[in-house]
Backbone bond lengths (Angstrom), bond angles and torsions (degrees), N, CA, C in turn:
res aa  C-N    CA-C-N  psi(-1)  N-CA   C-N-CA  omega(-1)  CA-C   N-CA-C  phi
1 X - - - 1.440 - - 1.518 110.66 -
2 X 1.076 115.80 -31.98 1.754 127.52 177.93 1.261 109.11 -58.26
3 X 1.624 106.38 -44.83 1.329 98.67 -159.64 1.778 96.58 -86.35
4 X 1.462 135.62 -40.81 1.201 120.89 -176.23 1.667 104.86 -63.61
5 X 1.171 133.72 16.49 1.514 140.18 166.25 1.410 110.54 -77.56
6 X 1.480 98.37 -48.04 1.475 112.34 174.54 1.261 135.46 -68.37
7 X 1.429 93.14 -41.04 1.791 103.04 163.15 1.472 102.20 -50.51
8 X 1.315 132.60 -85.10 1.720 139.05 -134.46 0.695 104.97 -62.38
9 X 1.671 140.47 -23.63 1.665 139.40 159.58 0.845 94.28 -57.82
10 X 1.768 144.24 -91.38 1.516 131.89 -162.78 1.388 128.12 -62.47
11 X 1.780 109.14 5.40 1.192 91.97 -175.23 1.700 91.42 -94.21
12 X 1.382 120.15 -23.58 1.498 121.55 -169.43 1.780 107.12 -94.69
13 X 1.109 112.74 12.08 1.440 123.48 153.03 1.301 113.82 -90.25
14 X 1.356 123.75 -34.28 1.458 118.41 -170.84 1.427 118.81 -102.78
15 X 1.988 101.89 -3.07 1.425 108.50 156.15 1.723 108.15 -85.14
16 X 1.214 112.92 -26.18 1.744 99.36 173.90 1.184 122.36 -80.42
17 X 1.317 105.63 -33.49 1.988 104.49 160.70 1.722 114.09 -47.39
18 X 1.121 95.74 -44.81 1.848 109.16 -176.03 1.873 117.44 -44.95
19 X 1.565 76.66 -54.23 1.647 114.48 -168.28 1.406 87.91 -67.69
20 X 1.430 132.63 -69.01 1.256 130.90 176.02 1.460 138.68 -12.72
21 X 1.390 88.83 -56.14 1.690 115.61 -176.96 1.205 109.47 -94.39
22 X 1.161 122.10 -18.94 1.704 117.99 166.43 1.661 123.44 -91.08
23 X 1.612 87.65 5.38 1.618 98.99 -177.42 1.679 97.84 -89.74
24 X 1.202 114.86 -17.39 1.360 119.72 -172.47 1.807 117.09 -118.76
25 X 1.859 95.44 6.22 1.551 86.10 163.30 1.409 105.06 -116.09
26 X 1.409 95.06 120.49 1.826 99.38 174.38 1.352 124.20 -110.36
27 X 1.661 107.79 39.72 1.085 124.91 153.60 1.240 127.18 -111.77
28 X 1.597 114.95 -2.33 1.482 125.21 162.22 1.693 116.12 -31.60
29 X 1.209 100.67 121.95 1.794 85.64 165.73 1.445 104.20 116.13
30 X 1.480 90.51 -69.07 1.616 104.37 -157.35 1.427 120.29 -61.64
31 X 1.283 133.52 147.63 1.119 143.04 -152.97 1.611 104.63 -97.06
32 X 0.992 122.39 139.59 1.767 122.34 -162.87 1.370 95.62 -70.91
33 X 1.605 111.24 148.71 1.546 123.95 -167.41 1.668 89.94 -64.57
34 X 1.716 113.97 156.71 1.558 131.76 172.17 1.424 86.92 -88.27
35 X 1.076 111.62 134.00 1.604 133.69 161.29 1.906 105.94 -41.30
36 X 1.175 115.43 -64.58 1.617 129.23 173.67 1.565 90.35 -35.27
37 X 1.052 117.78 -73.79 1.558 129.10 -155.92 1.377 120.40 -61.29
38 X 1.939 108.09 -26.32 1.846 119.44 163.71 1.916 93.18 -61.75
39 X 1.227 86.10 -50.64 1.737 98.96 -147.88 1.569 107.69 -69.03
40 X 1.186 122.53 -16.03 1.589 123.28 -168.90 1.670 103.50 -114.07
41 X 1.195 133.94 -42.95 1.525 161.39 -143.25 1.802 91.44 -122.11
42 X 1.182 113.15 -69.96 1.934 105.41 -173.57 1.391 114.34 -72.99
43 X 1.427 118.49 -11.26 1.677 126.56 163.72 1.345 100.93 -42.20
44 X 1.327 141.15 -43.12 1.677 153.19 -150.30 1.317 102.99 -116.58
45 X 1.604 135.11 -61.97 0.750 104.92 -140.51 2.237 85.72 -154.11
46 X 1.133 119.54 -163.79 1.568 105.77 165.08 1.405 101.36 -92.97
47 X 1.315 90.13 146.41 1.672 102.45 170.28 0.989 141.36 -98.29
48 X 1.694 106.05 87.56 1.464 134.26 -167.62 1.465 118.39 -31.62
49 X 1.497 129.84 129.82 1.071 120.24 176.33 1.611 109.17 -60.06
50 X 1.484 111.12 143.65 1.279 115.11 171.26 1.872 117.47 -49.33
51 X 1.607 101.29 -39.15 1.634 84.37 -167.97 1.538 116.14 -94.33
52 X 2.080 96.34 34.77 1.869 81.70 168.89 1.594 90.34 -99.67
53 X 1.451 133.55 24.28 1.697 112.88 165.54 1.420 99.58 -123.46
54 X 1.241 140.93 -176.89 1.310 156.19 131.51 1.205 112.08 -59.84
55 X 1.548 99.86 145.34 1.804 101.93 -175.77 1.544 114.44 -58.44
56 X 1.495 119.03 -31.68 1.613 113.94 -175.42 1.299 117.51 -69.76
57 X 1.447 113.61 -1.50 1.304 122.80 -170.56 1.912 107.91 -105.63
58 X 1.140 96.36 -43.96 1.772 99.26 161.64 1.483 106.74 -71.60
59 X 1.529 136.59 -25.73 1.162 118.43 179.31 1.583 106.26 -79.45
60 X 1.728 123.80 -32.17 1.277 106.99 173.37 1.235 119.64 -69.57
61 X 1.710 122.49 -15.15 1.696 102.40 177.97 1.524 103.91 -99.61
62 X 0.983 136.77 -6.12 1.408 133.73 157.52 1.284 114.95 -63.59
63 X 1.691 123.66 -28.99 1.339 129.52 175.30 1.416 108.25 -75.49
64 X 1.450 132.65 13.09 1.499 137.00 -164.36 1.469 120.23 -174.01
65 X 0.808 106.33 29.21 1.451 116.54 158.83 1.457 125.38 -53.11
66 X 1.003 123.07 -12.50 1.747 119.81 157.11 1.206 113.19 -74.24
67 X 1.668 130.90 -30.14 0.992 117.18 154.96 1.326 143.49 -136.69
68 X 1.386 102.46 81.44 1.777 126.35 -135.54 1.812 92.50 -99.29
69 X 1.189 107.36 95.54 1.405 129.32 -164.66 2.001 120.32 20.27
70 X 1.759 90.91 69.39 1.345 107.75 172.58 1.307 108.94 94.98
71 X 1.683 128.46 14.22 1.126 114.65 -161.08 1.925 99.79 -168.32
72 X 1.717 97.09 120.20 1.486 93.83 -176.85 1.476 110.16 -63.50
73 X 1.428 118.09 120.60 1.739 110.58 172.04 1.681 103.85 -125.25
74 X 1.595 113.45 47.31 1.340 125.40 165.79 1.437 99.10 -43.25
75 X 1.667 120.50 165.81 0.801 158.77 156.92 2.131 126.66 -136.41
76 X 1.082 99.99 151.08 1.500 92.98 162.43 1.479 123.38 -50.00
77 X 1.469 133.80 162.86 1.409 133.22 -157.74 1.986 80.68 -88.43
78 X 0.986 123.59 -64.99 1.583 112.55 -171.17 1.597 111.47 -24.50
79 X 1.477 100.70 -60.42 1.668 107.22 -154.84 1.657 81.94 -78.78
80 X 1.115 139.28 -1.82 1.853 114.57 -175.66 1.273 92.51 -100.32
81 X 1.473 145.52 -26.32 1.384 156.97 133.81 1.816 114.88 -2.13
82 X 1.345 91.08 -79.95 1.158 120.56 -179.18 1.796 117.43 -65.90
83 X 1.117 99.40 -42.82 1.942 89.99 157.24 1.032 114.73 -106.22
84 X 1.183 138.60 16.42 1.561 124.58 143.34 0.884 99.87 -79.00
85 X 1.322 153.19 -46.17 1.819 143.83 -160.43 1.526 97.66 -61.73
86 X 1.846 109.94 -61.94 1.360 106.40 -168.67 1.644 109.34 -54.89
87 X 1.172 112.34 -53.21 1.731 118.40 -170.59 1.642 105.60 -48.47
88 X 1.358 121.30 -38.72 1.331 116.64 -161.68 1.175 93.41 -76.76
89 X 1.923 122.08 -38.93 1.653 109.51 -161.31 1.643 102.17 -81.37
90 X 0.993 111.08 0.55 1.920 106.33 -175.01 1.536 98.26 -111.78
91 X 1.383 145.39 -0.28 1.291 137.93 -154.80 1.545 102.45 -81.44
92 X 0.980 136.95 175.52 1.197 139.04 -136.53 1.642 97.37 -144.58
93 X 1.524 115.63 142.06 1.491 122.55 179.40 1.785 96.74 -128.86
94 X 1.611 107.06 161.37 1.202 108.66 176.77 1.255 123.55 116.51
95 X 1.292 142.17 -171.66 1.647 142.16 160.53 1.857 106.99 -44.21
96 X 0.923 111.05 -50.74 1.683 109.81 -169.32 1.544 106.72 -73.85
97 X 1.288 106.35 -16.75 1.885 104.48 -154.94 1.504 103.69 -106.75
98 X 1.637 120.98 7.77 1.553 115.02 -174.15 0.945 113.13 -58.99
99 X 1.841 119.39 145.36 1.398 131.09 168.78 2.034 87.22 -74.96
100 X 1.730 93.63 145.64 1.200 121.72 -178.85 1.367 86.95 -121.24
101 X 1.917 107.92 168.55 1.295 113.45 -174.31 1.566 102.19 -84.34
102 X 0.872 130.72 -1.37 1.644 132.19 175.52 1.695 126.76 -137.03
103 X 1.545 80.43 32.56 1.589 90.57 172.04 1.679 124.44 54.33
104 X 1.460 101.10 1.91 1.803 101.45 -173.29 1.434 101.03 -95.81
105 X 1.271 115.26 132.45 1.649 143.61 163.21 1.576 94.96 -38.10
106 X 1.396 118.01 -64.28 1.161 98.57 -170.24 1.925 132.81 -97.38
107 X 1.278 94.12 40.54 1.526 120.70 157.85 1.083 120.70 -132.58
108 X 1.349 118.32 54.49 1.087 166.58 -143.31 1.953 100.92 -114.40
109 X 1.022 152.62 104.58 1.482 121.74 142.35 1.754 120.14 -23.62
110 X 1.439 84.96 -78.80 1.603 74.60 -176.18 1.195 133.06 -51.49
111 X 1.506 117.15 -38.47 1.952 122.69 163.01 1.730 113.93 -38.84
112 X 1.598 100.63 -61.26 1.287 97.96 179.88 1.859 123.57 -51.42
113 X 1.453 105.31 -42.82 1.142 118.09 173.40 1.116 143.39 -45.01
114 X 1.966 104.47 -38.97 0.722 124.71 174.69 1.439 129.01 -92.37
115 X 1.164 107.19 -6.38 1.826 133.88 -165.50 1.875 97.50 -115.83
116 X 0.823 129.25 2.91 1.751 133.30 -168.36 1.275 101.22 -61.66
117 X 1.605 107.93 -58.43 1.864 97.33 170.99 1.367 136.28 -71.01
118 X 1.461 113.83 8.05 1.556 135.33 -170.76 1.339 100.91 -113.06
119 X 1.601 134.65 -33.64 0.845 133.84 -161.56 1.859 115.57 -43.59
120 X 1.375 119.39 -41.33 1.243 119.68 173.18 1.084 142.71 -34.30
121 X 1.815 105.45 -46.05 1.491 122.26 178.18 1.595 112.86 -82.90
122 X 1.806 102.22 -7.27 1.893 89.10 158.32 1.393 120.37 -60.86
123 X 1.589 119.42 131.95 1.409 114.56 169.55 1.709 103.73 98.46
124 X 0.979 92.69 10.10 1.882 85.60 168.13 1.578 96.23 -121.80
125 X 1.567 103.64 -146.37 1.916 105.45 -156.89 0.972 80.74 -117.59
126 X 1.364 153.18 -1.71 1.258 130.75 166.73 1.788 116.15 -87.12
127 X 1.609 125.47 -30.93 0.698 136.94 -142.06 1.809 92.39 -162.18
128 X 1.482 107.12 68.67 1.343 123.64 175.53 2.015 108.84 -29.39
129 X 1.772 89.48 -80.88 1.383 108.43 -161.81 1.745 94.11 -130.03
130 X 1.890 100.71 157.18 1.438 101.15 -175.13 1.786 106.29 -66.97
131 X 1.696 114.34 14.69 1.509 106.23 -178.70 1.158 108.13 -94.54
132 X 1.643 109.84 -25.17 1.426 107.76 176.67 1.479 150.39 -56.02
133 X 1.890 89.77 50.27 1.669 98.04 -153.43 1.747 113.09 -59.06
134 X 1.417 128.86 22.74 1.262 110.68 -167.74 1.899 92.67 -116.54
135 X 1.108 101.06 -4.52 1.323 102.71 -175.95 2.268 106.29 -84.92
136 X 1.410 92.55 24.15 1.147 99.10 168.94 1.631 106.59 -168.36
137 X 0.997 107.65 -52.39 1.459 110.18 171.18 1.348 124.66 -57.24
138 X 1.008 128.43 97.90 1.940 120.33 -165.00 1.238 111.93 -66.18
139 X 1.057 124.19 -33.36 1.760 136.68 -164.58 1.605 95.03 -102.30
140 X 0.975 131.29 -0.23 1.628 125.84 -173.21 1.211 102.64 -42.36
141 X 1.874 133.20 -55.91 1.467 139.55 -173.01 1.405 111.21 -60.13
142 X 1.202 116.57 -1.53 1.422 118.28 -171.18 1.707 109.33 -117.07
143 X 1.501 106.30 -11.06 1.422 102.23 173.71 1.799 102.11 112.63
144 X 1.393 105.98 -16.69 1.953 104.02 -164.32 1.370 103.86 -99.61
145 X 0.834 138.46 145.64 0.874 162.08 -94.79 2.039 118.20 158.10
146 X 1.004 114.00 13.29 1.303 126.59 -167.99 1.091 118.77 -72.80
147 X 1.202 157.88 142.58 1.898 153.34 -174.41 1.239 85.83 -61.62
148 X 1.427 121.55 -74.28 1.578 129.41 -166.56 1.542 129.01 -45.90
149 X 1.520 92.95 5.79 1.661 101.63 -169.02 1.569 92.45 -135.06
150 X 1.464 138.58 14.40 1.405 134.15 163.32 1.649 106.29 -89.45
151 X 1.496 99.05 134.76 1.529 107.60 170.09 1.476 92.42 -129.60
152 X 1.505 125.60 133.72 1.053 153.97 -169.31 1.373 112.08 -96.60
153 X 0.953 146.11 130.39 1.701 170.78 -151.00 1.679 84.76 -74.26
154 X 1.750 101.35 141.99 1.299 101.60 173.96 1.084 90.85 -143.47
């Protein structure tokens, strides 16, 4: 009996260590970026992991890409095929993944929420637009997104 005493402390320490470190990887999960999708989609802009939208929300901007917020970003019917399939099967449900009324990530609850103390440096030269996640996020091109990997505009 002593000794299963001993266990449940270390076993619920080594689930909060767990819990810990997965609170700070926010690349858990996610499915490695499609090459098409760096190369067609990160040409413009970073290439958002699929599961910060809901699939109906990548299917409406895949359904409009001529005018994909002010700006034709057509593609051939194959490659718009081909990342809508991938985007819909990797899209993301939950607090991070809400459809917004304009499909942008960062009108977002959670974006905003999470960006509240950053919000300032949107709209200056360091930090264009709230999309410009690389202008703080170092790993943004890579999909990460990690606290431990933001460097902040100085």
């Amino acid at each position: 009996m002593t000794l299963t005493l001993i266990r449940i402390p270390s076993l619920a320490l080594l689930c909060a260590l767990a819990l810990g470190a997965h609170a700070d990887d926010d690349t858990t999960g996610r499915a490695p970026l499609l090459p098409a999708y760096v190369q067609e989609c990160g040409a413009c802009h970073v290439a958002y992991p699929p599961s910060m939208l809901p699939a109906s929300s990548w299917q409406r901007l895949m359904g409009n890409l001529k005018s994909h917020f002010g700006s034709d970003a057509s593609v051939d019917a194959a490659t718009t095929q081909q990342l809508t399939t991938w985007l819909t099967a990797n899209a993301g449900s939950g607090k991070r993944a809400e459809a917004t009324r304009d499909d942008r990530i960062t009108s977002s609850a959670w974006f905003v929420r999470e960006h509240r103390e950053a919000r300032h440096w949107f709209g200056t030269a360091k930090v264009k637009t709230a999309a410009d996640c690389a202008a703080c996020h170092t790993k943004a091109a890579e999909g990460s997104y990690r606290e431990r990997e933001i460097r902040l505009p100085r």
